[in-house]
C-alpha positions in Angstrom: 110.9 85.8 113.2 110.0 82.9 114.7 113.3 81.1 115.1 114.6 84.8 116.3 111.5 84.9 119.5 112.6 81.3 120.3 116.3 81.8 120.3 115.3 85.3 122.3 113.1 82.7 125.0 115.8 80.5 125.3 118.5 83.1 126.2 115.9 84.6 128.4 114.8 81.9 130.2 118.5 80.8 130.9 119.1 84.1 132.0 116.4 84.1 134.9 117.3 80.8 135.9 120.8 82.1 136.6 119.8 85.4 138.3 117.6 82.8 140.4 120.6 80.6 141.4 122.7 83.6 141.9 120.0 85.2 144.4 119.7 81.9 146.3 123.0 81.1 147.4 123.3 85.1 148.3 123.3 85.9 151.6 123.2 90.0 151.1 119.9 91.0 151.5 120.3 94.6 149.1 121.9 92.0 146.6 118.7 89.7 146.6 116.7 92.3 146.3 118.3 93.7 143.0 118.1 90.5 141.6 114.8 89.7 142.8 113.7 93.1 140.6 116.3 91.4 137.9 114.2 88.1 137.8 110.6 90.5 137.5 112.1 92.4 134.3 113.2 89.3 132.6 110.0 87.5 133.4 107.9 90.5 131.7 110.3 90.3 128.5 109.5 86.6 128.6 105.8 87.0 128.6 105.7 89.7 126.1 107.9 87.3 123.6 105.7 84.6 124.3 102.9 86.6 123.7 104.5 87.4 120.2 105.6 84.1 119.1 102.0 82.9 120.2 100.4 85.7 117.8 102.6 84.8 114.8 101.7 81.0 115.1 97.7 81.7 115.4 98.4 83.9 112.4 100.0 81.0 110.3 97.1 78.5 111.2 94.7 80.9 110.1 96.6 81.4 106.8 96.9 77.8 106.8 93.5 77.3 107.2 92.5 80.4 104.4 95.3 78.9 101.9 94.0 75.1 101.9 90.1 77.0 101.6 91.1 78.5 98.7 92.5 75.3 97.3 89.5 73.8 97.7 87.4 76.7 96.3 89.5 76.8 93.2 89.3 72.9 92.4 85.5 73.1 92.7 85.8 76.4 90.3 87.9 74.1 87.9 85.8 70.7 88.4 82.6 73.8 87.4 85.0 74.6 84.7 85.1 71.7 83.4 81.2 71.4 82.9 80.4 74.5 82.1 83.1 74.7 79.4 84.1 77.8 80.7 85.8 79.4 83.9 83.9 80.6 86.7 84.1 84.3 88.1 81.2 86.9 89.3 81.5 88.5 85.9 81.9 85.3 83.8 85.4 85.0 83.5 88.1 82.5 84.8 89.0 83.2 88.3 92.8 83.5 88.0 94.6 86.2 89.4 96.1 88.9 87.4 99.4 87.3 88.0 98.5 83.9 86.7 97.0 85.1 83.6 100.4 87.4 82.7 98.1 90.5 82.1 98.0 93.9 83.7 95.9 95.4 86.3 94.3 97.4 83.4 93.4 94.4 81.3 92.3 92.5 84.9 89.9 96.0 85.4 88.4 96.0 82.0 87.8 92.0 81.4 86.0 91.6 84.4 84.3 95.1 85.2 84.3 96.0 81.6 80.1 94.9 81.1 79.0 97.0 84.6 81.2 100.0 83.6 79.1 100.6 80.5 76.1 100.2 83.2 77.3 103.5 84.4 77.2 105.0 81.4 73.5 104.6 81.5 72.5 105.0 85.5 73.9 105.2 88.5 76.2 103.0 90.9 79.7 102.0 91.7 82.2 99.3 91.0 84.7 97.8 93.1 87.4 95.1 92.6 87.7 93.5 96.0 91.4 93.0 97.4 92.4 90.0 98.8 90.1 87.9 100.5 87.3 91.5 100.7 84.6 89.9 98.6 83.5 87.3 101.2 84.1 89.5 104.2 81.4 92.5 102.5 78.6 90.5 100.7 76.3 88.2 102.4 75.8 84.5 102.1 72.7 85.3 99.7 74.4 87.6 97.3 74.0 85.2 93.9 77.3 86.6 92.7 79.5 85.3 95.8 81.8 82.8 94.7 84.5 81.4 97.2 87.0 81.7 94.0 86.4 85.4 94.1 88.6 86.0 97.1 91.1 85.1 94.9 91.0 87.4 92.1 93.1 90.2 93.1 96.4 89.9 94.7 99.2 92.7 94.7 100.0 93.0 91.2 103.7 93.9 90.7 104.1 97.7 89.1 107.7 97.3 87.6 105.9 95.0 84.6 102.2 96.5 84.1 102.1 98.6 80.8 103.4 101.7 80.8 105.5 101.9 83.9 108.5 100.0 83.1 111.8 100.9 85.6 112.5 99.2 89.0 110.7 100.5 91.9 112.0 101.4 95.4 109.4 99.2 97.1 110.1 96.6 95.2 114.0 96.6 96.7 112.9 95.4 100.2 111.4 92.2 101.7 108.1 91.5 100.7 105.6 90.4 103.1 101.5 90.5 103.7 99.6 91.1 107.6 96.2 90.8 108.4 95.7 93.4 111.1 96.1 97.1 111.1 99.6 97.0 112.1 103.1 95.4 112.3 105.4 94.7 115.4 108.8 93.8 115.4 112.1 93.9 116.8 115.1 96.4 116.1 118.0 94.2 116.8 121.3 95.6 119.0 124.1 95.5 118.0 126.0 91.6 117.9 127.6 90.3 121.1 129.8 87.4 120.3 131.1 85.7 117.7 131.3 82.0 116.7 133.8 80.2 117.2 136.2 76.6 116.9 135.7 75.0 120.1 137.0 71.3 121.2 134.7 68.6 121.9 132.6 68.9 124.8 133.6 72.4 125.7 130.8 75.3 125.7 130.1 76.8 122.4 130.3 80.6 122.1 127.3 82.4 123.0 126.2 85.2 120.1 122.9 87.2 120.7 122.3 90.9 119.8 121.9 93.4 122.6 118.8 94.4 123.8 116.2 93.9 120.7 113.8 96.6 121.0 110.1 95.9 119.9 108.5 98.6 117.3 105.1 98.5 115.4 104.7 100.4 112.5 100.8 100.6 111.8 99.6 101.0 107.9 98.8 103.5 105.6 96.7 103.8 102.5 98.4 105.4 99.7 96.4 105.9 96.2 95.1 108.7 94.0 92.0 108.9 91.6 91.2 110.0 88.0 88.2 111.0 85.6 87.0 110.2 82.9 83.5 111.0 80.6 80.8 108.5 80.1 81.8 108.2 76.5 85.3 107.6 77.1 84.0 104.6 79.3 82.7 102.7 76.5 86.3 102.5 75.2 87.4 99.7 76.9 91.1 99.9 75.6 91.6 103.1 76.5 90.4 102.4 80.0 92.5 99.9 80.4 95.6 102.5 79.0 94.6 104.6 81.8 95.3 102.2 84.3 98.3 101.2 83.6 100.1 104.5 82.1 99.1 106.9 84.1 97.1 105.8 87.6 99.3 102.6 88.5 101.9 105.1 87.8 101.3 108.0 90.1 100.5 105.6 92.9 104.0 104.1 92.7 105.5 107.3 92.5 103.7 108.2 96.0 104.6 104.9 97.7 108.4 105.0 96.7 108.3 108.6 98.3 106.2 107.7 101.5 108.6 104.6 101.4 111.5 106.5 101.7 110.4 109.9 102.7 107.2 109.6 105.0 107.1 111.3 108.2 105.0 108.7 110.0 102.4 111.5 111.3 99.2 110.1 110.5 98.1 109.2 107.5 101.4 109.3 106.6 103.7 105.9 106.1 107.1 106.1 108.6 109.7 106.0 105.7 113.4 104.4 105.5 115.0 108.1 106.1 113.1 108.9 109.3 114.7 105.8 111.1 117.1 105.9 114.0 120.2 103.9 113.4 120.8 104.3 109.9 124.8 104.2 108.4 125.7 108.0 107.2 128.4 109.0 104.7 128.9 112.4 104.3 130.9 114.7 101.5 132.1 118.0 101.8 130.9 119.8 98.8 129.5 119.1 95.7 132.9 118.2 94.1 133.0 115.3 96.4 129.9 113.9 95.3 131.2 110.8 93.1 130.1 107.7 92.3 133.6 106.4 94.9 131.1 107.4 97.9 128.8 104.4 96.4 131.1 102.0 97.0 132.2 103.5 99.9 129.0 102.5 101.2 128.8 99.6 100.1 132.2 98.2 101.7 130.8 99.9 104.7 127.7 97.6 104.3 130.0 94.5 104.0 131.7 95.6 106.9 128.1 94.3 109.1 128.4 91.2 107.5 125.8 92.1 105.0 125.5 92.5 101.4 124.2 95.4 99.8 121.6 94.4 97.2 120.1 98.1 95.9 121.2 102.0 95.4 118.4 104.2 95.2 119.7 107.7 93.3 117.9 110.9 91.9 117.7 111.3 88.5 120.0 114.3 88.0 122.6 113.2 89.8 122.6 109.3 87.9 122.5 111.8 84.5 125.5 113.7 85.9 127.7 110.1 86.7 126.2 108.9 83.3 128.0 111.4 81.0 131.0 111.3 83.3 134.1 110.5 80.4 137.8 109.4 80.9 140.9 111.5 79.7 140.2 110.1 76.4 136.5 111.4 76.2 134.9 107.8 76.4 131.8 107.9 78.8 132.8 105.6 82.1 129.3 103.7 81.6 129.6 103.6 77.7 128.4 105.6 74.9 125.5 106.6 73.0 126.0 103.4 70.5 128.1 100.9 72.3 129.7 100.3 75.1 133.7 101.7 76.1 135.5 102.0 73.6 133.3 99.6 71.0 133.3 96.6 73.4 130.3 94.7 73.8 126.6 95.8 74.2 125.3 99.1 75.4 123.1 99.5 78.6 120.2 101.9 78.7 120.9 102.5 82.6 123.7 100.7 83.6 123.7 99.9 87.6 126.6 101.2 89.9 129.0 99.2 90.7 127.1 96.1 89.5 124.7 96.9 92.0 120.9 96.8 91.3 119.9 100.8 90.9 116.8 102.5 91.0 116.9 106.1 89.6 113.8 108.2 91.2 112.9 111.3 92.1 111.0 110.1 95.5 114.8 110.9 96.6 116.2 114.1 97.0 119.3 115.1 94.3 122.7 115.1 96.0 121.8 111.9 98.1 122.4 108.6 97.6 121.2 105.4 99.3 122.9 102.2 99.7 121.6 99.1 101.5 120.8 95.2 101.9 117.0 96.1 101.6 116.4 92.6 101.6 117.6 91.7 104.6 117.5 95.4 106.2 113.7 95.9 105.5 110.3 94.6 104.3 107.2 96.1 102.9 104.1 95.1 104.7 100.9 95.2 102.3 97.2 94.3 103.9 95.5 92.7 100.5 96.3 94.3 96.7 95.7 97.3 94.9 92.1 98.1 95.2 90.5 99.4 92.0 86.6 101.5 92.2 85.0 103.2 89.9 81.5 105.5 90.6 79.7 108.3 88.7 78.2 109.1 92.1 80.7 111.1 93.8 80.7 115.4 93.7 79.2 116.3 90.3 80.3 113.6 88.4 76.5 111.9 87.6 75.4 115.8 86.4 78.6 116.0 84.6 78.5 112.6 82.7 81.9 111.7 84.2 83.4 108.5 86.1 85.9 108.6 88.9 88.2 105.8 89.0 90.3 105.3 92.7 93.4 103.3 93.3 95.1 102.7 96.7 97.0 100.1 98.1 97.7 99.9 102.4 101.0 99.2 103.3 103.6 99.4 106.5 107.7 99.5 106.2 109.3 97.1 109.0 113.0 98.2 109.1 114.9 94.9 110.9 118.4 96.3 110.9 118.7 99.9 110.3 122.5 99.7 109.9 121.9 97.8 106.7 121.4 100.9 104.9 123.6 103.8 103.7 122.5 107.4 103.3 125.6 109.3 101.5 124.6 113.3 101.8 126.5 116.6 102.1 127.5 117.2 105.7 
């Protein structure tokens, strides 16, 4: 982004210097003036690039600044380690984050919220595993249990590996990326002007730039859900921890891919993939046309941008209706229930199209297919991790002996380059 704003100054500030030169050697006075209002438009596109590129660089000292904190935090956690004989958290336990450890969100929940969950069991109160950098933000300097290593404890934690919830995700197709604030600006680039070129020495190179980059800010949304459990079930930590990551985790991810791909971006809603201007279409006639050809259709079509595609998102009954497609000699095209075609080589559960990475979900509707680089196309924003709370405290639950457990995660879809992406639907 930055090297994009300073390539976007540099064109813009050559531009005003020529509109300049052009108005003072003109000596038509409805000409000048044109050029003068020329010269105050690209001056305002100047300042509000500047303005940008001066934004992201105070955000990258700051999280230059955080980073080497934490560094330091975590080496006087280890160096307290060290004499202590044990790791250092607010509950007692070492304060690496999920990720490090190789465990799940469940198991992260349980070890080190395990002890005051069973204090619910006997009173009243809450629980809540602080996102990225929360803890220090909410408690005050006096709180015995602040620690600057807690800021580190929980970070996104990926969903394709925690327990229970096993297949690729949608989100986890595009860029990743984090933001501090409550939104996300950008700019939807033109289409390419240009082209480089071979050039002989000391003659002008060939200019490229994409037309008219317009800025958009997508702000973020809080996706999560909640479930219940009884005071006695809360003194089985195992099954807590099951709970987490087989079903809660679970139904989160499920809403994101759909607000991902699907949201209307009326508040509180997340603007999805589908609800973007600019994106390729390839349409069929009728169901009979609906083959697996139109995927790579799509992505040639992709190619064709200078792109490549890296993802096909697909519903579930129409991957099921390609998977038991067979040849005129009744072998299945993506092999069969105990080998591959025709006996050769291994079998794959859910082979990919066209060697393409797929993700088969129901956040997309049946009968339409997506195709796109969703590296380089898109990227999902996140503001801190999954955020886990627990309380016996809220409607009837403390009456009722039972626990409420919350999970949400805020996040914001920045899509670069709409043409990266396919949508293959009936017309």
């Amino acid at each position: 982004m930055k090297n994009y704003l300073n390539t976007l100054l540099a064109a813009r500030r050559g531009k005003l210097e020529e509109v300049k030169a052009q108005g003072r050697g003109s000596a038509d006075a409805e000409e000048v003036r044109a050029l003068l209002a020329q010269a105050a438009e690209i001056e305002g596109e100047i300042r509000g690039a500047q303005e940008q590129l001066d934004g992201i660089e105070a955000r990258e000292a700051q999280e230059a600044a955080d980073a080497s904190a934490a560094a330091a935090a975590l080496a006087a956690s280890d160096r307290q380690a060290e004499e202590n004989g044990r790791g250092f958290s607010p509950f007692g336990a070492n304060p690496l984050t999920p990720q490090a450890r190789g465990e799940s969100l469940g198991a992260y929940f349980t070890r080190e919220a395990g002890g005051r969950l069973g204090e619910l069991i006997g009173g009243t109160g809450s629980i809540a595993l602080s996102e990225y950098r929360g803890a220090a933000e909410r408690r005050g300097a006096s709180d015995p249990q602040l620690a600057a290593p807690y800021s580190l404890l929980l970070n996104e934690v990926d969903p394709n590996v925690v327990a229970g919830f096993r297949r690729p995700t949608v989100t986890g197709l595009f860029g990743q990326g984090s933001i501090s604030g409550q939104s996300i600006t950008y700019y939807v680039e033109g289409a390419a002007e240009g082209a480089p070129g071979a050039k002989a020495e000391g003659a002008a190179a060939s200019q490229v730039h994409f037309a008219d980059p317009v800025a958009n800010t997508d702000g973020l949304s809080t996706i999560g859900g909640f479930i219940k459990f009884s005071r006695e079930m809360a003194e089985d930590l195992p099954f807590i921890q099951s709970e987490i990551d087989s079903r809660l985790l679970y139904m989160v991810e499920l809403a994101r891919e759909s607000q991902v791909l699907n949201g209307d971006g009326a508040s509180p809603n997340l603007k999805g993939l589908f609800n973007r201007d600019g994106l390729g279409v390839l349409p069929y006639a009728n169901a009979g046309a609906f083959s697996p050809d139109l995927v790579l259709s799509a992505i040639a079509q992709i190619r064709s941008t200078g792109l490549e595609p890296d993802g096909v998102v697909i519903n579930p009954a129409d991957y099921l209706k390609w998977r038991l497609l067979k040849d005129g000699n009744g072998q299945y095209l993506g092999g069969g229930p105990f080998a591959n075609q025709y006996g050769q080589g291994g079998i794959i559960i859910e082979p990919p199209l066209w060697a393409t990475n797929t993700v088969v979900t129901p956040a997309i509707p049946e009968g339409t297919v997506l195709v796109g680089a969703f590296k380089l196309g898109g990227t999902v924003y996140g503001k801190g991790g999954i955020r886990l709370e627990a309380t016996n405290s809220h409607d009837e639950d403390f009456v009722k002996g039972l626990i409420t457990l919350r999970a949400d995660v805020r996040n914001a879809l920045a899509v670069r380059k709409p043409s990266a992406f396919v949508k293959i639907a009936q017309a």
